[in-house]
C-alpha positions in Angstrom: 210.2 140.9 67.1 206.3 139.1 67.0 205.1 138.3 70.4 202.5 135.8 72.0 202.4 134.4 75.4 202.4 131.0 77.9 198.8 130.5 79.2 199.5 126.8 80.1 202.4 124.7 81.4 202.3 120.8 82.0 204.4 118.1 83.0 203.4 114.6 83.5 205.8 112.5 85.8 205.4 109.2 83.9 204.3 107.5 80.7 201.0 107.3 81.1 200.4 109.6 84.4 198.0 112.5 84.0 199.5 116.2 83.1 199.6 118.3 85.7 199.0 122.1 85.8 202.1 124.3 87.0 202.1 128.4 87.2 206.2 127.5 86.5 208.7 125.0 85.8 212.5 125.1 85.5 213.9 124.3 82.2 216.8 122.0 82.2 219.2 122.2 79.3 219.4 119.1 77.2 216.7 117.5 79.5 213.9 119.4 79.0 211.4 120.9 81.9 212.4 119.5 85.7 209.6 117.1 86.8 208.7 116.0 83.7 208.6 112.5 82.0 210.9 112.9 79.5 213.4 115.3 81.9 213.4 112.4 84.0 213.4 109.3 80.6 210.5 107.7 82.0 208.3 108.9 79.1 206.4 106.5 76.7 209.3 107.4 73.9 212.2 107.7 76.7 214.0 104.8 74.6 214.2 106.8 71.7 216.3 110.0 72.9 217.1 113.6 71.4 216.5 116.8 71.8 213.0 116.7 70.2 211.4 115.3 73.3 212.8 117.7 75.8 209.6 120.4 75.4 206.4 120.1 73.5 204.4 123.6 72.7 200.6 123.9 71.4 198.4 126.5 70.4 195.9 127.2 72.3 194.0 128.3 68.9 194.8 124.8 67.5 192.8 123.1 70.5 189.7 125.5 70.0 190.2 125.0 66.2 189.4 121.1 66.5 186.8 122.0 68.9 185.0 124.2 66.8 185.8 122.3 63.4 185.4 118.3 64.6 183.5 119.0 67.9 186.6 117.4 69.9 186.8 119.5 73.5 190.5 119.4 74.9 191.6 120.5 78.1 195.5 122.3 77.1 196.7 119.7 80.0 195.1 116.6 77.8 196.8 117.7 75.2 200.1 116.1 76.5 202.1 119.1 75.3 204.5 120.8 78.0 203.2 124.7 77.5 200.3 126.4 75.7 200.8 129.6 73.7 198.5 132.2 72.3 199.1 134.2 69.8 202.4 132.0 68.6 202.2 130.3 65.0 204.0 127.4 65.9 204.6 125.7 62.7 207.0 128.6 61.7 209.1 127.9 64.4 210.6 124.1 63.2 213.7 123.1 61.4 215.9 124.9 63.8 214.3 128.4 64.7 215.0 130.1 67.8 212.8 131.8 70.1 212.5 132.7 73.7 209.5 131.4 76.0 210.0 134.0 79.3 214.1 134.0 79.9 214.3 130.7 78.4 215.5 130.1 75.0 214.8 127.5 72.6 215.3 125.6 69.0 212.1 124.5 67.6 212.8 121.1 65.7 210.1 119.6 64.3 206.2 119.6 64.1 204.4 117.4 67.3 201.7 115.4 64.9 199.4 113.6 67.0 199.5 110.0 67.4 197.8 106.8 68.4 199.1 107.1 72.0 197.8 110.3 72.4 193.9 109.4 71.7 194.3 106.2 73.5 195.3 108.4 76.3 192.3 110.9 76.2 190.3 108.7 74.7 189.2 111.1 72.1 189.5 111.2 68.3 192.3 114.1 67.9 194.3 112.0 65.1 192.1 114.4 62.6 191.8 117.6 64.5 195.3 118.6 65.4 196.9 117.0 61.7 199.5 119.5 60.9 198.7 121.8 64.2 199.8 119.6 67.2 202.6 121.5 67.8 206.2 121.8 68.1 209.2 119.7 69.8 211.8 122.0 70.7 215.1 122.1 72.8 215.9 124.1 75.6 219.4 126.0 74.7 219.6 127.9 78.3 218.3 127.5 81.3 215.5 129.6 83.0 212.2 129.4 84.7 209.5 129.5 82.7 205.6 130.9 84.0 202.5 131.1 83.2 201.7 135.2 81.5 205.4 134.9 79.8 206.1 136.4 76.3 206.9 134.2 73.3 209.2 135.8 71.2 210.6 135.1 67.7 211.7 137.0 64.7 209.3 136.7 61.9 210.1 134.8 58.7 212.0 137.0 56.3 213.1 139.9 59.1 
């Protein structure tokens, strides 16, 4: 089992409302994390439903790779992503992989590309820095509580 760990968790409460910091959320089966935007369909995509927008995950090495590579700072919570892992290759984890954030498990489903709403948002140019490392959209398959310090576990490719 390969191990890495939460050192962020965010939820905004609307469309367009700033992320907020949390030390824990509760993670709502096929809703996503309570509080959130898209736990509560009020999120800018809200009309377009599915598993894939109940939790967003981001490396924290991906944010510190476009800072170092494009010069682009970005705060984990500006990211727009619901929880920030280290240590986690995230790409590895779509197209229906399971893994467990704390006592929480989850199917990663596809990659999180950036888009035009999220630089309009921070008002930054991220469309280039976070291409193909923007993270995952995943599904919660049991609920849990999830902090801030919890292990990410998955079973490597080809275990």
């Amino acid at each position: 089992m390969a191990k890495g760990s939460v050192v962020s968790i965010q939820i905004a409460r609307d469309a367009k409302g700033d992320m907020e910091s949390l030390q824990e959320v509760a993670a709502v089966v096929g809703k996503g994390l309570e509080g959130d935007r898209y736990c509560n369909q009020v999120g800018s995509y809200s009309h377009n439903p599915g598993p894939d927008r109940e939790v967003t995950l981001i490396e924290a090495e991906a944010i510190e790779a476009m800072e170092s590579e494009y010069g682009t700072a970005l705060d984990p919570k500006d990211s727009r992503r619901n929880i920030t892992t280290r240590g986690v290759p995230l790409n590895h984890l779509v197209e229906g992989r399971e893994f467990s954030v704390g006592e929480v498990r989850m199917r990663g489903l596809r990659l999180c590309e950036p888009c035009a709403n999220l630089a309009k948002l921070t008002g930054k140019n991220v469309l280039q820095g976070l291409v193909h490392r923007g993270g995952v959209r995943a599904e919660v398959l049991n609920a849990g509580t999830i902090r801030v310090g919890d292990t990410v576990e998955w079973e490597p490719e080809g275990s």
